[in-house]
Each structure stands twice: as C-alpha cells, then as structure tokens.
N, C-alpha and C positions, 0 to 999 in steps of 0.2 A: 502531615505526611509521616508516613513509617517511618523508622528510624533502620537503615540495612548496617551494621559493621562490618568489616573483613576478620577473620578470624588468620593468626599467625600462630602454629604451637610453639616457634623458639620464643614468644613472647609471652612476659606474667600473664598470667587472665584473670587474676583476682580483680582489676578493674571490670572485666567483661561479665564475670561473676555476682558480682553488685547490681550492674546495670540487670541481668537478668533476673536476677531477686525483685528487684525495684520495678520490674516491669511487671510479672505477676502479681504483688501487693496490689499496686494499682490498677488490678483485672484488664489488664494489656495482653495481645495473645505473645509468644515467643514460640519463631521459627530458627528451626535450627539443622543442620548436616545430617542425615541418619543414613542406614546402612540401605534404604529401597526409598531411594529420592530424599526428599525435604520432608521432617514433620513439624508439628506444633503443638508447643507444649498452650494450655488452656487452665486457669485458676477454678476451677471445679465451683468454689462460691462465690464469681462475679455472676451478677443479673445476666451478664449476653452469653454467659458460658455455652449454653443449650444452645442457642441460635448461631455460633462458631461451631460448634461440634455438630452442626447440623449441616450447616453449608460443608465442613470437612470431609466428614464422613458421607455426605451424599454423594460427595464426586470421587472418594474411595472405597467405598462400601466395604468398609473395616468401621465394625463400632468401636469408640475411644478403649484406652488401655490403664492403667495407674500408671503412672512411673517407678519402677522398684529397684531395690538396692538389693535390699537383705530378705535373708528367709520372715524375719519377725514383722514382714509388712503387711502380710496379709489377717496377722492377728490383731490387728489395729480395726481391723473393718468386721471381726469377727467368723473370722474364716480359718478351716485346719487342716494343715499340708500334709499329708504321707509323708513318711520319711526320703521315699524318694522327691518326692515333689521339693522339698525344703532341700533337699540337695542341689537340685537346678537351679532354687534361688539364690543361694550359695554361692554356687558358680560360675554359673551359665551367664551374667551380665559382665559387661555389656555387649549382647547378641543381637543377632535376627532371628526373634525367638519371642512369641509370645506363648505364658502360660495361663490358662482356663483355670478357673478352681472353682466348683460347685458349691452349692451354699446358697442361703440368701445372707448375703453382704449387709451391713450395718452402717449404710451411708449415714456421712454426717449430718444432723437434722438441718444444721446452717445454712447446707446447699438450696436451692433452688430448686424448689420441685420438680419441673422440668428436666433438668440437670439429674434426678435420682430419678426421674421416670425413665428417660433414656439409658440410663445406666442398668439400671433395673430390669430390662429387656431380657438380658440372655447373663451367663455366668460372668463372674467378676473377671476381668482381664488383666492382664500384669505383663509390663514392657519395657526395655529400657533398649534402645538402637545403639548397634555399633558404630563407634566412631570416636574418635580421641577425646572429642569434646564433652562428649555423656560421663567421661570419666572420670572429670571433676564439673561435672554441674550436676548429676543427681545426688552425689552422697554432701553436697552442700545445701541443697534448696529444704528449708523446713516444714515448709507448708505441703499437703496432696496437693499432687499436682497431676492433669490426665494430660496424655499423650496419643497424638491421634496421625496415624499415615496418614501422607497424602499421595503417595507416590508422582510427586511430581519434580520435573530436573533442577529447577529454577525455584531460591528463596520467593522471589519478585512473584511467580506463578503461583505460589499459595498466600501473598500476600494480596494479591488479585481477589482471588477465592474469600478472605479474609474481611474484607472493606472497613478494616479497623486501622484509623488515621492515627492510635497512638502505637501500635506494635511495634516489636523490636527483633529484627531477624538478623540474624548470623548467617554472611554468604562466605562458601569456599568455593565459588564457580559450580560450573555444570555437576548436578549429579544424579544420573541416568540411574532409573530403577530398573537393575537387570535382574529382579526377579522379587519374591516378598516373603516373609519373616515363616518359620517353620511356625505351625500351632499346636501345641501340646494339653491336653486336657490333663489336669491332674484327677486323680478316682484314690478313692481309699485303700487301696491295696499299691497303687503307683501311679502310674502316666499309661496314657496312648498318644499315640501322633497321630492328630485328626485332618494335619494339614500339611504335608511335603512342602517344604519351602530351602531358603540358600542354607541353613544348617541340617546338614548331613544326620542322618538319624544312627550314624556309630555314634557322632559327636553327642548328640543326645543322651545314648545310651551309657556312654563315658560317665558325662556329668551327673548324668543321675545314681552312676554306681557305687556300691560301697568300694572305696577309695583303701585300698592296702598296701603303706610303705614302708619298705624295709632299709635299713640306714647302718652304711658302715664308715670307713673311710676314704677309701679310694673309689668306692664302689665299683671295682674291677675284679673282686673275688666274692668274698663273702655275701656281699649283700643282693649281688645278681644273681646266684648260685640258689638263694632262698628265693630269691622272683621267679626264676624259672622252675623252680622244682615245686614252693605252690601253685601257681599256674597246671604244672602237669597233676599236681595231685585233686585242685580244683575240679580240672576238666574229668579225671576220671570217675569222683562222687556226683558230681553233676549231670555224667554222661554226651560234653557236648566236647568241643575242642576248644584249643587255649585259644584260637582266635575270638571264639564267640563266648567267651566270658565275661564280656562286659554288657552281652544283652541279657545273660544270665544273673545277675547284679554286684557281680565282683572286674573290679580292673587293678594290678595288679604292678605296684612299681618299685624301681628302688633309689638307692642317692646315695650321698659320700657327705660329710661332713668337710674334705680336702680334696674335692673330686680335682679334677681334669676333664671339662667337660667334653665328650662326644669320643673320647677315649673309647677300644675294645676290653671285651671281659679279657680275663688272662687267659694265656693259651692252656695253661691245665686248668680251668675251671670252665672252660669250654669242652677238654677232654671228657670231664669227670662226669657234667653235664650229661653229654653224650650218652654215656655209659648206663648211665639212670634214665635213657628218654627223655631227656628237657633239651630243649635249644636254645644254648646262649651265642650262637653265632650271629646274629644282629644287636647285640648287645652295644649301646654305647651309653658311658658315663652321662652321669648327669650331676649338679651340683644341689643340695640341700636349698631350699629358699622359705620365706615365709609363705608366701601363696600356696606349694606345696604341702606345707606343713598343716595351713587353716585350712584343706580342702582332704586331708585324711582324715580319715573313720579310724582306722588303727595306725600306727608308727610303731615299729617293731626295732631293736637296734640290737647289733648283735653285741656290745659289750656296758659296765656300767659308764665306761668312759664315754661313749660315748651319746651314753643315755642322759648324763650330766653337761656334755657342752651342748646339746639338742637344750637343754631348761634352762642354762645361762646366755646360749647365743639369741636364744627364741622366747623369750620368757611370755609365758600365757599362750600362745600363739599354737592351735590345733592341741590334740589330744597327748596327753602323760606320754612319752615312750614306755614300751613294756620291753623287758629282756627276752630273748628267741628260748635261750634257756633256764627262763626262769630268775634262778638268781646266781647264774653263772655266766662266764664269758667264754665268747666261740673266739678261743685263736685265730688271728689273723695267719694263713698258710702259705702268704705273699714268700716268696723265695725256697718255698719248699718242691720235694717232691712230686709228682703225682700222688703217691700214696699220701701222702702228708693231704694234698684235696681231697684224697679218698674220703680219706675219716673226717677231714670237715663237712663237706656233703652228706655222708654218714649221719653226721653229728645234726646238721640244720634239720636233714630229711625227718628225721624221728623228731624232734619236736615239735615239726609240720603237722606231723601226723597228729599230736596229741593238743595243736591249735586249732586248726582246720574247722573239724568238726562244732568246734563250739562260735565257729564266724556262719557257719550254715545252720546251723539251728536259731539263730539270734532272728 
C-alpha cells in the first residue's frame, strides 16, 4: 500500500525530507502539494520511470519537467541560458512557471531509454511548483529528479493514476487546480511566453530583468531619489515610460541599510523629485535583505559607509556595491532644506547620467 503522510509547516521535516530522499533511491514515485493540484516527483533512472511518466502525463498532457533550483542546472545536461533566461532561474522558483530551453539535452546514459526517448521529444523542461514544501525539498534531493503535473485535487487521485504499492505522497487536503503553470521558452537573445498561465507576465518580466539596487540608510531620501530619477532617465533613453521598464530589461529599486519598512519618501525629496519629473509619491521604505541583494545585477550605495556594512552584514551574497559617486559620498540631506535636496538630487542626477549609459550598452 502507498504510504500518504500529512504534512505540518510548524513541524521539523527533516524527518519527512529523509523519507522522500529514501523514497526516490529506491525508484518509488513521490506525490506532493503543488501550485495546479498534486504532482509527482519520478527517479528518472528507475526501470518504471517511463511507464509512470506515461500513465502521468497521459492524463495531463504536460510532458515531465526536471526539478530546478538554480541557474547552473541546466548546464549539467548541457544546455546555455541567456542571460535573461538564468535570471528566471535565479529567481523565479519556486513558481507556476515552467521554462523551455532549446538544445539537445545530454541525458544521463544511465537512464533508461525509454525514459530519454520521452524526454527527448520536445525541449528540455525546468520546473519547480509553488508551495512551501518545494522549498526545502528541491534544494535537498541530490539526485535529477523529473516532476510531472497532474493536475489533479487529491494525493489519493494521482496515487490511483500511479498503481505503485511502494509510493510515498504527502497530503495537505483538497487542492483544486485553478489554473496551470505560465510556459516560458528561453531563446538566445531572452525568453518569450509561449504559455499564459497563474504567473502574470509583468512578474515574468520582473524576474527576468536586470535587477538595479540603490542602498542608503533610511531609504527615505537618498536612495529613492536615485530610484526615481533613473527610472525617469531610463524611460527617456529607452523611449518608453517608467511603468514599462521592466519589459524593457531594467527594474529598478532601492533599500536602507536601517530602513523602516513601508515608511514614505521625505516630503522634500518628494518635492525635489517633482521638480525633476520623477514620482516619489508612492514611495515606501523597504529593508536591505539577502534575497534582495543575490537577485541584483548592480547595487549602488550612496556612501563608503555603507558600501562596507552591505560586505560585512552580507558577506559574498550578490554583487560588490559600487559608490553612485565614484569614490565619494552623497550627503545624507535628511533634516535639510529643500535646497540642501536640491543639490543632492543635483548631485545623484549627474552621476546617473554618466552610469546610465554604460547598464544600456552592456
């Protein structure tokens, strides 16, 4: 008989973790929670793989996926991501998102013919389902492993499907597929979305964009003041507006080292803003994090102070900070004047100008 557990998140799972490991070793299928019903995860080199992933995918007609973590998964099987493309692996998991990558793939010879015949059909697939559980079960399991919708509401209902007496599924009750995974093709110059699905294709366009953070303290002057004022100078070399800069391949943000989080910009740096054409009147604080930081292309900070606690608090974690001005520090203008914003806005704007240009040519 299958084996079903309940799944608790206030509970360890390192036990539930083991048993899943131990279940794929010993070419068991593993059902689990995903974001469009129940899938199941499948050991690529047991004998029944192909006859599982047959019965699966017959009754979903989605061919299986890899399971992926990181950008460097797909150079395992011999395959090479655009820069956008490796950005979405990056980030985008764990999603309702599956990505395409062209190529022919460099299955493992181990597998089971059958198993690389099926595979071998159409472009190499890459998937990891939203869900709490994927978020510490794929960046543990060592071995490839494929992942195959089923969209069905019920563990029990793919276990059916499945007629394998030693399986091991994880139920969290009903879960109703209200719709199925966006499909993205990666291509050598980027992606297209070949498939509308529950990820919104701004989100898309997000994740796959070069990622530009600007870092102060509070980030209620300084650092928002250079968000909005690239964003405006982006939109105007680009020709588009600051809303649609991220389908253009820039998205644009900033933080605080002490933020306050969801805090407003200051009221003169909202004026000064103004005055320049940028809008920081929706402006709220955010706090510096690591996630943040490994998911930027550039980090910019506006002084060395705080380019030094960014490399002590964050050590290795996303790219060098660079100083806005070089190898100077922009004043903090917190308690100043308007004019005192003036010239710091002044001050960020001119060396926007002479960044700018070399993040659009790259």
């Amino acid at each position: 008989m299958p084996t079903v557990l309940d799944w608790n998140p206030a509970v360890d799972s390192s036990e539930l973790l083991r048993t899943i490991r131990e279940a794929l070793v010993a070419d068991s299928a593993v059902v689990l929670p995903g974001d469009c019903g129940y899938v199941a995860l499948i050991n690529p080199a047991a004998p029944t793989g192909a006859a599982r992933l047959a019965a699966l995918t017959g009754a979903a007609g989605d061919p299986p996926a890899v399971l992926a973590w990181g950008p460097d998964d797909p150079a395992g099987l011999g395959l090479v991501l655009s820069v956008a493309a490796r950005r979405l692996f990056a980030r985008g998991w764990p999603a309702p998102l599956v990505v395409a990558v062209p190529g022919r793939a460099d299955w493992p010879g181990h597998w089971p013919a059958a198993t690389r015949e099926m595979l071998a059909a159409g472009p190499a697939r890459f998937r990891c389902p939203e869900h709490p559980l994927f978020e510490a079960v794929a960046p543990a399991l060592e071995l490839p492993v494929l992942v195959a919708d089923t969209f069905l509401p019920t563990a029990e209902a793919v276990l059916d499907l499945l007629e394998d007496t030693s399986a091991v599924a994880v139920s969290t009750g009903e879960q109703p597929a209200t719709g199925r995974p966006t499909v993205v093709s990666a291509t050598a110059g980027g992606y297209t979305i070949t498939e509308q699905g529950l990820l919104p294709a701004d989100e898309v366009e997000k994740l796959a964009a070069r990622i530009v953070l600007f870092v102060c303290t509070g980030n209620t002057c300084r650092s928002p003041l250079a968000e909005a004022l690239a964003k405006q100078l982006l939109a105007e070399r680009l020709e588009c507006s600051t809303d649609d800069l991220p389908r253009r391949g820039f998205w644009v943000l900033s933080a605080g080292v002490s933020a306050y989080g969801e805090a407003p910009a200051a009221a003169e740096a909202i004026a000064v803003a103004a005055e320049l054409g940028a809008d920081l009147s929706g402006h709220r604080s955010r706090v510096v994090n690591p996630k943040l930081l490994a998911a930027a292309d550039h980090v910019t900070a506006m002084t060395r102070g705080h380019a030094r606690l960014l490399a002590a608090r964050f050590p290795g974690i996303g790219p060098a900070p660079r100083l806005l001005c070089g190898d100077a520090d922009v004043d903090d203008p917190i308690g100043g004047g308007l004019e005192v914003y003036r010239n710091c806005a002044r001050t960020i704007r001119a060396h926007l100008e002479r960044i700018i240009p070399e993040w659009i040519g790259q």
